[in-house]
C-alpha positions as CSV (number, residue, x, y, z in Angstrom):
1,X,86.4,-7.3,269.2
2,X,87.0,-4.0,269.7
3,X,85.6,-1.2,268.0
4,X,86.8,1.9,266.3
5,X,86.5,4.8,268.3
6,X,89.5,6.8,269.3
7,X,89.7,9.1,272.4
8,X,91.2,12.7,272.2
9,X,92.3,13.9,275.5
10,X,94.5,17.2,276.5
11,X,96.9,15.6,278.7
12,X,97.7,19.0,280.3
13,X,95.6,21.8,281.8
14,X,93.7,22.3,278.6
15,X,94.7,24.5,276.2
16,X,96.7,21.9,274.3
17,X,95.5,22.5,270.5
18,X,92.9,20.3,270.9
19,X,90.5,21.4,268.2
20,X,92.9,21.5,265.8
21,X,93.3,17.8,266.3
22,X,90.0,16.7,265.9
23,X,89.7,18.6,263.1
24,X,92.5,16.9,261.5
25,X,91.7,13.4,262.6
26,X,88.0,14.1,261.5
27,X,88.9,13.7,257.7
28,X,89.2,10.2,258.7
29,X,86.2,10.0,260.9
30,X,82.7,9.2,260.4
31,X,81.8,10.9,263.7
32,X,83.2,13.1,266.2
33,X,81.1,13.2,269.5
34,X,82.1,15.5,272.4
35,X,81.7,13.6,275.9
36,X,82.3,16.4,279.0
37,X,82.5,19.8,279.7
38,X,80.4,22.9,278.8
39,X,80.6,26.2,277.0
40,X,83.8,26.8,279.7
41,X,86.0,24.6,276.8
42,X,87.7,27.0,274.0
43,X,88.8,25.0,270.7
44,X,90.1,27.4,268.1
45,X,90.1,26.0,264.5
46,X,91.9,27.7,261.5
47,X,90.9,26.3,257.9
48,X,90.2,27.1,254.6
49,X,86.9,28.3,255.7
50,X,88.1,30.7,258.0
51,X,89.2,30.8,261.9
52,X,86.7,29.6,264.1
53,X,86.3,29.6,268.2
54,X,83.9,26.7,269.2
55,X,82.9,26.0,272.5
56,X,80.2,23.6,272.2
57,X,79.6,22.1,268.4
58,X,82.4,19.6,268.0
59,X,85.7,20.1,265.9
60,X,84.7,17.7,263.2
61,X,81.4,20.2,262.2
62,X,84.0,21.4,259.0
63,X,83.8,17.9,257.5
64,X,80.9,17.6,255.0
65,X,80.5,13.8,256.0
66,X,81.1,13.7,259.9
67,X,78.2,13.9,262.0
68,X,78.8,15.7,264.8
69,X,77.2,15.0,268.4
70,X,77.1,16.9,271.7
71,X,76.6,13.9,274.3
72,X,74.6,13.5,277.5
73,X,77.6,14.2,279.8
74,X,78.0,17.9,277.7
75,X,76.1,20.6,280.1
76,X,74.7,23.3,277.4
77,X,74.4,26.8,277.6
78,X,71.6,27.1,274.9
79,X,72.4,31.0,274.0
80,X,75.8,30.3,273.6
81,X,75.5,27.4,271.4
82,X,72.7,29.4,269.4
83,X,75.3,32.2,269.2
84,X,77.7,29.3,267.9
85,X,75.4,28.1,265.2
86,X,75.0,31.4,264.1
87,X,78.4,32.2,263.5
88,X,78.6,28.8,261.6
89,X,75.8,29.5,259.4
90,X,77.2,33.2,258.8
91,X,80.4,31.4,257.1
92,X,78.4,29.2,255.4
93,X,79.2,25.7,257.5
94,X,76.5,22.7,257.1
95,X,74.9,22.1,260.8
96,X,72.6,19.6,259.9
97,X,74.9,17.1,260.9
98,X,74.6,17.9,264.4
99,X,73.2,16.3,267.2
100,X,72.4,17.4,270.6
101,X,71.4,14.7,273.2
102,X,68.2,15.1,275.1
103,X,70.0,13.7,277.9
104,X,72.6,16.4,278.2
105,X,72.0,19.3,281.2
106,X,71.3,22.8,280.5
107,X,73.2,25.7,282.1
108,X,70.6,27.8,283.2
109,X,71.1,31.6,283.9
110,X,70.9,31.3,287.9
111,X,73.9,28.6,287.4
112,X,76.0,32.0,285.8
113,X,74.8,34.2,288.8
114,X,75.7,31.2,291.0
115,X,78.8,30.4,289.4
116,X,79.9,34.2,290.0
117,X,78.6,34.8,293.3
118,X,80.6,31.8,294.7
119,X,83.9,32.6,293.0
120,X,83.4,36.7,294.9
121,X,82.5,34.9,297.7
122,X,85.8,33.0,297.7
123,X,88.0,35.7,297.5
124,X,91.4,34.8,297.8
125,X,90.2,31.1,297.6
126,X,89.0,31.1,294.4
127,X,89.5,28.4,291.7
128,X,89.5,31.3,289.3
129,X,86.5,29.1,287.1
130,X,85.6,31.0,284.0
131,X,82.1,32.0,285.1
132,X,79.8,30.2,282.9
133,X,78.0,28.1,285.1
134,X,79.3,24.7,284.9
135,X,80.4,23.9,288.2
136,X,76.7,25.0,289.3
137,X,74.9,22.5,286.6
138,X,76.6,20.1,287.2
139,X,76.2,20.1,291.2
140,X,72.4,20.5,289.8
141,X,72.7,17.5,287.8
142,X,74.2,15.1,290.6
143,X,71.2,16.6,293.2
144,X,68.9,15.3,290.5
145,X,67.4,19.3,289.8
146,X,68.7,19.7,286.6
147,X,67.2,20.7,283.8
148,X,67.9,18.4,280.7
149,X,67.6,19.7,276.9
150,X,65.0,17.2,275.9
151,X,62.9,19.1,279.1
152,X,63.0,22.4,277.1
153,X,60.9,20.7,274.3
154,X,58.3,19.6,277.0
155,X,56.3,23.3,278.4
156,X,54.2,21.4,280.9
157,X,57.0,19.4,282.3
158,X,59.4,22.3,281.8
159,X,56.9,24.8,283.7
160,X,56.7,22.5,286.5
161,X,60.3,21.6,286.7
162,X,61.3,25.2,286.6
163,X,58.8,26.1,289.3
164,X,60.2,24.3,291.4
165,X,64.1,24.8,290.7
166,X,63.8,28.6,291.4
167,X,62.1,28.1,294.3
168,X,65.0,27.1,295.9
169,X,67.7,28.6,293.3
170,X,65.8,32.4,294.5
171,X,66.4,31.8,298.4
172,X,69.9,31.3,297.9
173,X,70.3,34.3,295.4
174,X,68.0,36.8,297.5
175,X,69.1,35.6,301.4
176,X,72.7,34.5,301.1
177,X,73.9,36.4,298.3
178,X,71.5,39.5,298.4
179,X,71.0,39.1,294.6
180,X,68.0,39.9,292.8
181,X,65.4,36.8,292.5
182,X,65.1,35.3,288.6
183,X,61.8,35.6,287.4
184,X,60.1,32.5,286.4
185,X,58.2,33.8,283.6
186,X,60.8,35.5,282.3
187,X,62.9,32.6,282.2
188,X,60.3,30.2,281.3
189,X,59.7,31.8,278.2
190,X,63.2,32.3,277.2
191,X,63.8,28.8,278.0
192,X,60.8,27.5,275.3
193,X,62.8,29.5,272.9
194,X,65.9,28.0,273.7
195,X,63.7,24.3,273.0
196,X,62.1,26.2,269.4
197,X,65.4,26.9,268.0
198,X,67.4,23.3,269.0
199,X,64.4,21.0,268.1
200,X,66.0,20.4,264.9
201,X,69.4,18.8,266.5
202,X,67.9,16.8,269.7
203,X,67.8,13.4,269.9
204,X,68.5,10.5,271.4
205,X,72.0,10.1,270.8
206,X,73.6,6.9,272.7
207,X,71.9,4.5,270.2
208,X,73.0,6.2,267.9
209,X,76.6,6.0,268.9
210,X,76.5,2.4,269.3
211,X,74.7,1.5,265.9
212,X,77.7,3.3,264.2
213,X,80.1,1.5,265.9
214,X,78.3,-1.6,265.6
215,X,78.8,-1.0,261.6
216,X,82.3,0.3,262.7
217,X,81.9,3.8,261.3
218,X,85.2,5.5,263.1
219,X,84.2,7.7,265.7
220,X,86.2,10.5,267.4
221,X,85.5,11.1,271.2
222,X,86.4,15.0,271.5
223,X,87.4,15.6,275.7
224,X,87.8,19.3,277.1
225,X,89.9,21.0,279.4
226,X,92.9,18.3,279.9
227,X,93.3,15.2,282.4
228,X,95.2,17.8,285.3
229,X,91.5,19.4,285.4
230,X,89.7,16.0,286.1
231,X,87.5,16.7,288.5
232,X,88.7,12.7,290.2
233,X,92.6,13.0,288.9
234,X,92.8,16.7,288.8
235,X,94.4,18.8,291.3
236,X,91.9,19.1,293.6
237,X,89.9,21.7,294.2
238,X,91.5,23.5,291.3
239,X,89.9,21.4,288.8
240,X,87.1,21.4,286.5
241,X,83.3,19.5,287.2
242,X,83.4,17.1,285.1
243,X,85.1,13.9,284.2
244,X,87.4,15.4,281.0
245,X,89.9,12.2,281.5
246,X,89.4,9.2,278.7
247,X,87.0,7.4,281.8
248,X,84.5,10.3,281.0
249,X,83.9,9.2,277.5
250,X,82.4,6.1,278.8
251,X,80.6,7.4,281.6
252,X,79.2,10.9,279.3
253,X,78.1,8.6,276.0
254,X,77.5,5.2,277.3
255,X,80.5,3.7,275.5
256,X,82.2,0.6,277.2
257,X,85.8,0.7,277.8
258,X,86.5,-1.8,275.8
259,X,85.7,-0.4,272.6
260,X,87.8,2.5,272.4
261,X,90.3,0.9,270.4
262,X,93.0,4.1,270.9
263,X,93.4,6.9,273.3
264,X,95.5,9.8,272.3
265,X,96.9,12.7,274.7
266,X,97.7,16.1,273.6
267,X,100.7,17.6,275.1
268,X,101.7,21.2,274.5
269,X,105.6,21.9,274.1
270,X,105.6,23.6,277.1
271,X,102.8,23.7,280.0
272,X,100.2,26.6,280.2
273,X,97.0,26.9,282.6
274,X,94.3,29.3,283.2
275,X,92.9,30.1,286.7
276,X,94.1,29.4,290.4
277,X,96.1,26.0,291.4
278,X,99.7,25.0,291.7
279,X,101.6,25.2,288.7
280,X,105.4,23.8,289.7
281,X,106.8,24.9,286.5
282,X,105.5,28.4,286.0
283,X,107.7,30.8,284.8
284,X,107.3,34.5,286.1
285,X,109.9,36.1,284.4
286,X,111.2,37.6,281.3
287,X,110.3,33.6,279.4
288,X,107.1,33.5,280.8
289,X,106.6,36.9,279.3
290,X,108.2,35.9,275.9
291,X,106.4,32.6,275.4
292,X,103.0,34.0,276.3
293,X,103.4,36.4,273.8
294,X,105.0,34.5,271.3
295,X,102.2,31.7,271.4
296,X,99.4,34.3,272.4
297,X,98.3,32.7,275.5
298,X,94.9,34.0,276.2
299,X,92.1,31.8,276.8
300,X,89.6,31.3,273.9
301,X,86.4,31.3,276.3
302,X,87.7,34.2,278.8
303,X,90.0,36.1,277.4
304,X,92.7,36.0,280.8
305,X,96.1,35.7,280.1
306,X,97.1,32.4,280.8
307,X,99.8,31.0,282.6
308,X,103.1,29.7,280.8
309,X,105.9,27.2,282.1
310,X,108.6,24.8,281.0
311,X,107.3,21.6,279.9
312,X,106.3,19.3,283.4
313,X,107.7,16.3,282.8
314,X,106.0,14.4,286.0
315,X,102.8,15.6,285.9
316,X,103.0,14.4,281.7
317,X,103.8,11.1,283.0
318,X,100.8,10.9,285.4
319,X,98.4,11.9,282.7
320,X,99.5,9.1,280.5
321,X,99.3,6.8,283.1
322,X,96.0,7.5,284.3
323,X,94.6,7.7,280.9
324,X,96.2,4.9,279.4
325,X,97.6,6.8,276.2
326,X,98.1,4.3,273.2
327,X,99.9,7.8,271.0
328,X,100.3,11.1,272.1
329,X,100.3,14.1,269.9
330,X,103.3,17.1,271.0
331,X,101.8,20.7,269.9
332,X,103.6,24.2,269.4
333,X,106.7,22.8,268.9
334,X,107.2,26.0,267.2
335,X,106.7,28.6,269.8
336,X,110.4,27.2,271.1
337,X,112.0,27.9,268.7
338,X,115.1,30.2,269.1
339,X,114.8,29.5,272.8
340,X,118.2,28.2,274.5
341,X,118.0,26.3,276.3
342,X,114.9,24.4,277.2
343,X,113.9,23.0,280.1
344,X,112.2,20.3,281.0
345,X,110.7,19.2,284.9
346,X,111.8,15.7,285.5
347,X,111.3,15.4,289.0
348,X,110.2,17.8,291.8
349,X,112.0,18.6,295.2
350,X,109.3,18.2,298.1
351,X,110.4,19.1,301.5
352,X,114.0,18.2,300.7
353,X,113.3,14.8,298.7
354,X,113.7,14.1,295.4
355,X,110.2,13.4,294.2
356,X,109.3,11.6,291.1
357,X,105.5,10.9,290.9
358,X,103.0,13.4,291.0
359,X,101.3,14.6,294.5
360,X,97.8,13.0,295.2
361,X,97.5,16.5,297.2
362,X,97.4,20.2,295.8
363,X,99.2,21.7,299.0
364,X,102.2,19.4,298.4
365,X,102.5,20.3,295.0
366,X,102.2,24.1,295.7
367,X,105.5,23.7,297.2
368,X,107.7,21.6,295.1
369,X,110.5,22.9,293.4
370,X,111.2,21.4,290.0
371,X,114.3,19.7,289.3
372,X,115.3,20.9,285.9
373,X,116.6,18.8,282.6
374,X,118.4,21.3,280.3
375,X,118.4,20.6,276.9
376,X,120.3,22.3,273.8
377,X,117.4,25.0,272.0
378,X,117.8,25.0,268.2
379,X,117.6,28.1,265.8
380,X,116.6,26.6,262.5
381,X,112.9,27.8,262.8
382,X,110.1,24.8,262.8
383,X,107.0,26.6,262.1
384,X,105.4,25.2,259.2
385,X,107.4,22.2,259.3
386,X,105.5,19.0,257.3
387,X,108.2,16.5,257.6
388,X,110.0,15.0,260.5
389,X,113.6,15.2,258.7
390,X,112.6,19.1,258.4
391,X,113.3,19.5,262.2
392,X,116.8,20.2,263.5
393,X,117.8,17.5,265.4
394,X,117.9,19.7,269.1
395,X,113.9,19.3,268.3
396,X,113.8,15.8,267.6
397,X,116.0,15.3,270.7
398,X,113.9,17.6,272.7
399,X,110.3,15.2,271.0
400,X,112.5,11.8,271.5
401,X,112.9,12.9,275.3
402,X,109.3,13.9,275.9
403,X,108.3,10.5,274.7
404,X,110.6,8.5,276.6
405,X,109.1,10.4,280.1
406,X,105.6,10.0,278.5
407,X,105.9,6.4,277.8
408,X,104.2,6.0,274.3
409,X,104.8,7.4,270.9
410,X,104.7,10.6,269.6
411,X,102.3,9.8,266.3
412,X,101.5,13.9,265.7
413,X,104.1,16.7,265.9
414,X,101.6,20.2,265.2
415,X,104.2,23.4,264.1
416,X,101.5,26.1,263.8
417,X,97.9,26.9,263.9
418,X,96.6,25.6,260.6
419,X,95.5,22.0,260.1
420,X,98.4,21.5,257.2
421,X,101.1,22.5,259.6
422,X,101.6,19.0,261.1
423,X,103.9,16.4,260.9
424,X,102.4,13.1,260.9
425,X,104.8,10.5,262.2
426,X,101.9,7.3,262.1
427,X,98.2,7.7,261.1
428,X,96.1,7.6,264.3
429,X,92.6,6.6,262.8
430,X,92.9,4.2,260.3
């Protein structure tokens, strides 16, 4: 039978609203457990307590009775995570319900310098990654040199795992990139530190995941980025390094499949994206300009403006396909309003063909032209709206037809920032 855990995934780029989800859904939860991704993820929660822009600790760290966990497929920058807590404790937020697996990588500082070096290497060719050193752990971690966070707790093991590791890392900075060599004292000791200060939250975390299932506490698996960054699914080599699509949750905490009982995409109103790849619906105009600003689209981790477009219909339909989406949750409903008309991308034109499922190939999608729905905008303002009879019915209209192209219901309609301004068509964790 299954079980009750319940998969969040951005359906999009990333970006969706996310955190303000699982913060939501947490007062339901009994656990919320974040399963990809690094300190490169940007969640920005607004409650009573304040507004709050996490990175690592999961959404559901505002809830006195959720534990929270950071799972073995998480790659952790330990400074920013400290940085994290820090801010946390400074507003007065319980931690000791956090959890940090042994199993999960650490992003060491070499990984940054690598992770920089290789985007200025690129030049015009850059994926336009946000320069924390994922991409670089993560290609650590499947050559089997990674360093893990349970290692940091271990100086002998550590010493001799570090030794080696720079040994390499340091030819590559000093011979291909002319950088300065890391110091391995330096960076041994810092790294101890690093083990000190997170001793309190490591453990070994996938047993504990499956005993509170096995009791069926309801557990929250927190994705980041969004299913168009998969790193398998994605658009290619645009995307992240990791597996942010619902098959990550399995393959980061050691869930099966077939105990994730629902899987829920988040889909912005419109489409936005940070960094270099195609984006067919991108609007560089006057819109672009005015939704940007209206919605303040800069990224939570890097500050860069992000890029804004019409809603992409076919690309929203792959996501739910590939991920399975049981109920889908439509964000920022808001930021359209007094916009007419909308647009929605229902099909792309590819080399003169009508083209209605999304490109397996980045170069064909850089070059399709979208093929526009237009839709009547509405004027009575949303923002704020609790009630699904509060929206004028262009909105609903505009909701009913993302649906229909997404192929599931639409259980969660968000109409601002803060955690009450939601309209909750069905309960998602029950």
């Amino acid at each position: 039978m299954p079980l009750p855990a319940y998969g969040i995934v951005g359906a999009q780029w990333g970006d969706e609203g996310k955190g303000k989800i699982v913060d939501f859904l947490a007062e339901n939860a009994d656990m919320v457990v974040r399963y990809s991704g690094g300190s490169n993820a940007g969640h920005t929660v607004i409650n009573q307590m304040g507004e709050f822009a996490l990175h690592l600790v999961p959404s559901g760290i505002f809830h006195k009775t959720v534990d929270v966990v950071i799972g073995p497929g998480v790659v952790v920058d330990a400074p920013v995570l400290l940085k994290e807590l820090e801010g946390l404790h400074a507003n007065n937020v319980d931690t000791s319900r956090l959890l940090i697996s042994d199993h999960a990588h650490v992003v060491m500082p070499y990984h940054l310098m690598l992770d920089q070096l290789e985007e200025k290497e690129r030049g015009g060719s850059a994926i336009g990654t946000t320069g924390r050193g994922i991409g670089p752990a993560y290609v650590d971690k499947v050559a089997r040199v990674g360093i893990r966070v349970g290692d940091l707790l271990d100086p002998s093991y550590l010493s001799e795992r570090l030794e080696n590791v720079l040994r390499t890392k340091n030819k590559i900075l000093e011979k291909i990139y002319g950088a300065d060599p890391i110091q391995f004292e330096k960076l041994y000791k810092e790294a101890l530190e690093w083990g000190q200060a997170l001793q309190p939250y490591v453990a070994s975390v996938e047993q504990r995941i499956l005993d509170a299932l096995s009791v069926k506490s309801k557990i929250v698996l927190e994705g980041a980025q969004g299913a168009m960054l998969d790193l398998d699914h994605g658009t290619y080599p645009y995307v992240t390094s990791s597996s942010v699509s619902i098959g990550g949750a399995c393959t980061g905490l050691g869930i099966p499949p077939s105990q994730i009982i629902g899987i829920i995409g988040v889909y912005k109103a419109y489409s936005s994206r940070v960094g270099a790849g195609p984006m067919a619906t991108e609007l560089n105009d006057s819109m672009g300009h005015e939704i940007r600003e209206k919605a303040w689209e800069y990224g939570t981790t890097t500050g860069r403006p992000r890029r804004v477009g019409w809603f992409d219909g076919v690309a929203a339909k792959y996501s739910s396909t590939i991920n399975g989406f049981t109920s889908a949750v439509l964000t920022r409903l808001d930021v359209l309003d007094g916009i007419d008309p909308v647009k929605i991308c229902v099909a792309y034109e590819i080399d003169g063909k009508r083209v209605e499922n999304f490109p397996s190939q980045s170069k064909h999608l850089s070059s399709a032209v979208p093929i526009w729905e237009e839709m009547s905008g509405w004027s009575k303002p949303t923002a704020g709206a609790t009630n699904l009879a509060d929206l004028p019915n262009e909105a609903k209209a505009y909701v009913e037809r993302i649906q229909k192209i997404i192929g599931c219901p639409i259980d969660i309609i968000s109409t601002g920032p803060k955690r009450d301004e939601s309209i909750i068509v069905r309960s998602l964790v029950e």
